[in-house]
N, CA and C of each residue as an Amber inpcrd file, in Angstrom:
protein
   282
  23.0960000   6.3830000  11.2660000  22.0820000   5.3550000  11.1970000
  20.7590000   6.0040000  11.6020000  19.8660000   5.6170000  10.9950000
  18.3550000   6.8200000  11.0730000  17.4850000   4.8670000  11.4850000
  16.5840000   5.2160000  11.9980000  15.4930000   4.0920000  12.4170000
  14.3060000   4.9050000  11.9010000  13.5760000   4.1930000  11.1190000
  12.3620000   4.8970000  10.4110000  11.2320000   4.6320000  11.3630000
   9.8490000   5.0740000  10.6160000   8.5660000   4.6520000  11.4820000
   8.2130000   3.5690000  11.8840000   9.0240000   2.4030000  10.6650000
   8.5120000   0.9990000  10.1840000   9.4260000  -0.0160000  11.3540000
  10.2980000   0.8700000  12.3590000  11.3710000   0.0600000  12.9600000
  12.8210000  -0.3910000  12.1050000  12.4680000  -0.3250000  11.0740000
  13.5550000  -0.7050000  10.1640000  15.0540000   0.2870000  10.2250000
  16.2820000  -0.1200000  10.2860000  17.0820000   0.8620000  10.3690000
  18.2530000   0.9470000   9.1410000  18.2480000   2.2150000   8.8350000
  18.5990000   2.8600000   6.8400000  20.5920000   3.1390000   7.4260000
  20.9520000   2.7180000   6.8770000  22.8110000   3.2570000   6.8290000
  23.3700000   2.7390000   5.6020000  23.9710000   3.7640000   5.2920000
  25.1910000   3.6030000   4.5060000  26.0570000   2.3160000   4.7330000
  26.4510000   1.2790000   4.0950000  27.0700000   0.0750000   4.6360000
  28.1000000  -0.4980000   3.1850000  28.7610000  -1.2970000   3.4290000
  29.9900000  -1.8440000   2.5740000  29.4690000  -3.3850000   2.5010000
  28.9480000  -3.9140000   1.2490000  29.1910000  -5.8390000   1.4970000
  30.7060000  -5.9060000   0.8880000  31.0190000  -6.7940000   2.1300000
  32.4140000  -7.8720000   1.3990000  32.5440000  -8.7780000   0.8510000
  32.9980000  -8.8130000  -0.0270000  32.8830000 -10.1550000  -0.5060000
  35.0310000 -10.5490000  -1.1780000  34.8650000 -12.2440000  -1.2100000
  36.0170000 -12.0100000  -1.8780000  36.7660000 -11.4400000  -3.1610000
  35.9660000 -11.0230000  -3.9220000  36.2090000 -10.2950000  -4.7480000
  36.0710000  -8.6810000  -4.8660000  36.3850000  -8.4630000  -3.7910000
  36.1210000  -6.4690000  -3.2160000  34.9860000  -6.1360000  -2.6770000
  34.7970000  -4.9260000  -2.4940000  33.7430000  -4.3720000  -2.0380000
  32.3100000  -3.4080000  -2.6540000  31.4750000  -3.4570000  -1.8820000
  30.5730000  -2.7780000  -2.8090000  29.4670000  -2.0470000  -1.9790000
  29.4070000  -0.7310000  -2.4970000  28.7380000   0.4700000  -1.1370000
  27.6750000   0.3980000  -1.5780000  26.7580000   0.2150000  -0.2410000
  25.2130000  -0.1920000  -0.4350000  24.8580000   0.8550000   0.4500000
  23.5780000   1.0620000   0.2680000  22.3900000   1.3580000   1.0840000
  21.6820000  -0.1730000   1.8080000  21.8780000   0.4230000   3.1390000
  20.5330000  -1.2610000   3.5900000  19.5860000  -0.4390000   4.4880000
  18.7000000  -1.2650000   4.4320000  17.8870000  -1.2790000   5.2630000
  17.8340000  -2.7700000   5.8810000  17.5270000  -2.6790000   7.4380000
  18.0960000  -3.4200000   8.1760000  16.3530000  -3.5580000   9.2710000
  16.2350000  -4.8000000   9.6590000  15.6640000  -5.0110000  11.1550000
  15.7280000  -6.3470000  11.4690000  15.3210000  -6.1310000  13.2340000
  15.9900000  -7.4540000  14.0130000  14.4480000  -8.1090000  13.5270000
  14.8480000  -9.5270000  13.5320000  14.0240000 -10.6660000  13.2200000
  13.8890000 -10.9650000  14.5880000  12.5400000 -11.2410000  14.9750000
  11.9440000 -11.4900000  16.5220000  11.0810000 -12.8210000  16.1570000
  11.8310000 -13.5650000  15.1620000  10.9330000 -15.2030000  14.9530000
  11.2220000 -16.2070000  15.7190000  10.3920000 -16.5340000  16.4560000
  10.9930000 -18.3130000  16.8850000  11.5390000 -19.7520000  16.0630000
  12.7680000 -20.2530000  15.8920000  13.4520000 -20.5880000  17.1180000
  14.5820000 -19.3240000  17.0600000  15.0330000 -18.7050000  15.6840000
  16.0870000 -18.0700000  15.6710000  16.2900000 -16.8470000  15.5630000
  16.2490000 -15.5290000  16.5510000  16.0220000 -14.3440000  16.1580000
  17.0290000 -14.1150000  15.6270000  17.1570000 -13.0760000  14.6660000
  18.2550000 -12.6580000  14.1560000  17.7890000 -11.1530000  13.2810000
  18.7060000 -11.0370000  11.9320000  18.1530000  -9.6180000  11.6210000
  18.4020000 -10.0370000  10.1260000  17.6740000  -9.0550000   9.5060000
  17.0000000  -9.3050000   7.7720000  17.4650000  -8.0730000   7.2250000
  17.1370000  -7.4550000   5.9600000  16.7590000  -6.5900000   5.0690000
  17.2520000  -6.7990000   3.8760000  17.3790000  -5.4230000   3.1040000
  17.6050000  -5.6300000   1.6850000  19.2260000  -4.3000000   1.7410000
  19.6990000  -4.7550000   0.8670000  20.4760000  -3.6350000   0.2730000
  20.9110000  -3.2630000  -0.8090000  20.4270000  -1.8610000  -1.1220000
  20.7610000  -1.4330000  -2.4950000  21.8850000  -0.5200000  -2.8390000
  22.4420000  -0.7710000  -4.4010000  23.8540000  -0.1230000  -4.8080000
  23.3070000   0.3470000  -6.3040000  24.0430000   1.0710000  -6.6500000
  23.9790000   1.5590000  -8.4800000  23.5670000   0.0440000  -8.8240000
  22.6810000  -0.1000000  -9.8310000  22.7200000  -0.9600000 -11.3300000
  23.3840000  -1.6110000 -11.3850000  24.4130000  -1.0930000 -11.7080000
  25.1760000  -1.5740000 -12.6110000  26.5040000  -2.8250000 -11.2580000
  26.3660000  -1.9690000 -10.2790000  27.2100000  -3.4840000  -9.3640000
  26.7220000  -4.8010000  -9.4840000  27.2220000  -5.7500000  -9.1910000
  26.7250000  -6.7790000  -9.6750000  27.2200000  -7.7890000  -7.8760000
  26.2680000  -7.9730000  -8.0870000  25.6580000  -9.1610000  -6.3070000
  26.2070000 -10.4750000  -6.9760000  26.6840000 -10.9640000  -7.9630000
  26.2350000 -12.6150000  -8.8560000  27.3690000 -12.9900000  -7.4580000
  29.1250000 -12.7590000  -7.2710000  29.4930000 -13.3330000  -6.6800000
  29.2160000 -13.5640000  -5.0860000  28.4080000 -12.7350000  -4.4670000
  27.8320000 -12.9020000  -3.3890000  26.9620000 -13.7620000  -3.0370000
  25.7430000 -14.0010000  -4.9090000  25.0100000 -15.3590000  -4.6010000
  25.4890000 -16.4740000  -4.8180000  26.8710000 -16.0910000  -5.8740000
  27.4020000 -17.8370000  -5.7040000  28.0640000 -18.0210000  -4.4010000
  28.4650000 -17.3610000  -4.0270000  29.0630000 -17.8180000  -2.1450000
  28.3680000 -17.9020000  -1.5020000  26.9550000 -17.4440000  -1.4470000
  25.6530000 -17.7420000  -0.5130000  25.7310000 -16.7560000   0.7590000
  26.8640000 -16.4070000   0.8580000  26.7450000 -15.3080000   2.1980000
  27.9570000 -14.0510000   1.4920000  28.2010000 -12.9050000   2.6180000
  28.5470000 -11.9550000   2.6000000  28.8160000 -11.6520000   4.1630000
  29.8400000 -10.3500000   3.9530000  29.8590000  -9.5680000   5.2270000
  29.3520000  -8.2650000   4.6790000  28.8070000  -7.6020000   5.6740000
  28.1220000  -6.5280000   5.8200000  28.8320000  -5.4990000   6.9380000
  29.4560000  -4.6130000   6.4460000  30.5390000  -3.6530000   7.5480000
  29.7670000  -2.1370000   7.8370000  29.4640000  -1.8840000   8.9260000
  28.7470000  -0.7750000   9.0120000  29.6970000   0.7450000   8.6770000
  29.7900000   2.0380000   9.2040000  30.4800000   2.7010000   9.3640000
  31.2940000   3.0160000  10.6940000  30.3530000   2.6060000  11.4500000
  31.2050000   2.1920000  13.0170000  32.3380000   1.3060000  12.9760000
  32.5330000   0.4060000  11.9160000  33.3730000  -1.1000000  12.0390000
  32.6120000  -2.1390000  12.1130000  31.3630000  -2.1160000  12.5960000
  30.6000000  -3.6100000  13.0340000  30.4150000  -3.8730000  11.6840000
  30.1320000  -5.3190000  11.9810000  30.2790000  -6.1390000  10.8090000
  29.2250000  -7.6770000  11.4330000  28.4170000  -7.6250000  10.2030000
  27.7070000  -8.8070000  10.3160000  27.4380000  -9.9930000   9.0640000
  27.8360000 -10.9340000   9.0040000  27.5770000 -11.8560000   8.4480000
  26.2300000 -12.5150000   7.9460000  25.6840000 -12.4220000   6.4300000
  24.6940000 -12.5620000   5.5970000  24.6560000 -13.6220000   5.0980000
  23.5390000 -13.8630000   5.1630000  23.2800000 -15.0520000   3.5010000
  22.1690000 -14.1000000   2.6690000  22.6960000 -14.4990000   1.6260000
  21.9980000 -13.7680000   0.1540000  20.8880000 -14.8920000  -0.2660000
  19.9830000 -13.8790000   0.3070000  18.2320000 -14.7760000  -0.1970000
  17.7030000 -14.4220000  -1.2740000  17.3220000 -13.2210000  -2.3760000
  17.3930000 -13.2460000  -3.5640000  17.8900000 -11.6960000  -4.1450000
  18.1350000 -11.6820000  -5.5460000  18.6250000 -10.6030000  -6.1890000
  18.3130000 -10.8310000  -7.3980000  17.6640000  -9.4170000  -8.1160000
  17.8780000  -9.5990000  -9.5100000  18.5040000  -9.2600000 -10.1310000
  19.5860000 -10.3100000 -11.5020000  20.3620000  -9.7000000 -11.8500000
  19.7040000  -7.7860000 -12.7070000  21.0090000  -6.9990000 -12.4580000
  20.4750000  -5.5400000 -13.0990000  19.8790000  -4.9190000 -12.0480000
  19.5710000  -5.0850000 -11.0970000  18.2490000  -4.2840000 -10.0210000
  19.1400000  -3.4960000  -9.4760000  19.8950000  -3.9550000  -8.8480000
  20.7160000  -3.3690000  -7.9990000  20.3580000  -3.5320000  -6.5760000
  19.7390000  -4.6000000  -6.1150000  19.1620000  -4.9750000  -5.1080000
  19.2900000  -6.4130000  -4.5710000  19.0860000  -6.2470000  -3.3760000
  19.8300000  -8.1310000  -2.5550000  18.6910000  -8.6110000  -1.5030000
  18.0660000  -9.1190000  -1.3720000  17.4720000  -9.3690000   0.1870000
  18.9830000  -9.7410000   0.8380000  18.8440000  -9.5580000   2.5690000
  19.7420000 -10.6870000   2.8440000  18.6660000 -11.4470000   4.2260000
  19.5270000 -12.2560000   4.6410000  18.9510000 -12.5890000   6.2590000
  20.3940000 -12.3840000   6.7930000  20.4930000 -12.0090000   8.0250000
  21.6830000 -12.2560000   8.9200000  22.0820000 -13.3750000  10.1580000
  23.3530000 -13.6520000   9.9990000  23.8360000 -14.5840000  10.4050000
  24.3930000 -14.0230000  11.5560000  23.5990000 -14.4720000  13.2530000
  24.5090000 -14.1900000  14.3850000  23.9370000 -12.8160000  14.7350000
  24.3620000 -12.0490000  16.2270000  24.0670000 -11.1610000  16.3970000
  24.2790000  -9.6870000  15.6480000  23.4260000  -8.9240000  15.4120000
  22.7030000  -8.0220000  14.5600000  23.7910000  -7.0480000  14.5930000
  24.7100000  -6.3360000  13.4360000  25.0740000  -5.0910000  13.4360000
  25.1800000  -4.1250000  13.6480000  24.0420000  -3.4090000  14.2530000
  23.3510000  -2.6430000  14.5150000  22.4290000  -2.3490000  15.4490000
């Protein structure tokens, strides 16, 4: 796990979903908003994976390489990009 200049922190990560898995890149940071801190970013995979069943379930798990694991909701994606915002649900992964 590398923490850049921006605070943001870059790892290799797995979303789960019920239909298998899929190896992302995220970038990750803690949300310091009032009322609910929590943690945000985006994560990216090849093209060609496809996020659709993650936005029809509205959330995801997010498994680091340590084991931690944090719980997402999927805020937007375009289909083809290969890219997800998420927000996180509960204390931060990472």
């Amino acid at each position: 796990m590398v923490m850049t200049s921006t605070g943001a922190y870059r790892v290799p990560a797995i979303v789960v979903t019920d239909s298998g898995e899929i190896a992302v890149d995220a970038d990750l940071r803690i949300k310091h908003s009032h009322p609910l801190p929590g943690w945000r970013g985006h994560v990216t995979a090849d093209a060609r994976e496809d996020f659709w069943p993650v936005v029809q379930a509205g959330n995801g798990m997010l498994r680091l390489p340590d084991g931690r694991e944090g719980i997402f909701i999927s805020d937007h994606t375009s289909v083809g990009s290969g890219r997800m915002t998420i927000t996180g649900s509960g204390p931060a992964p990472f």
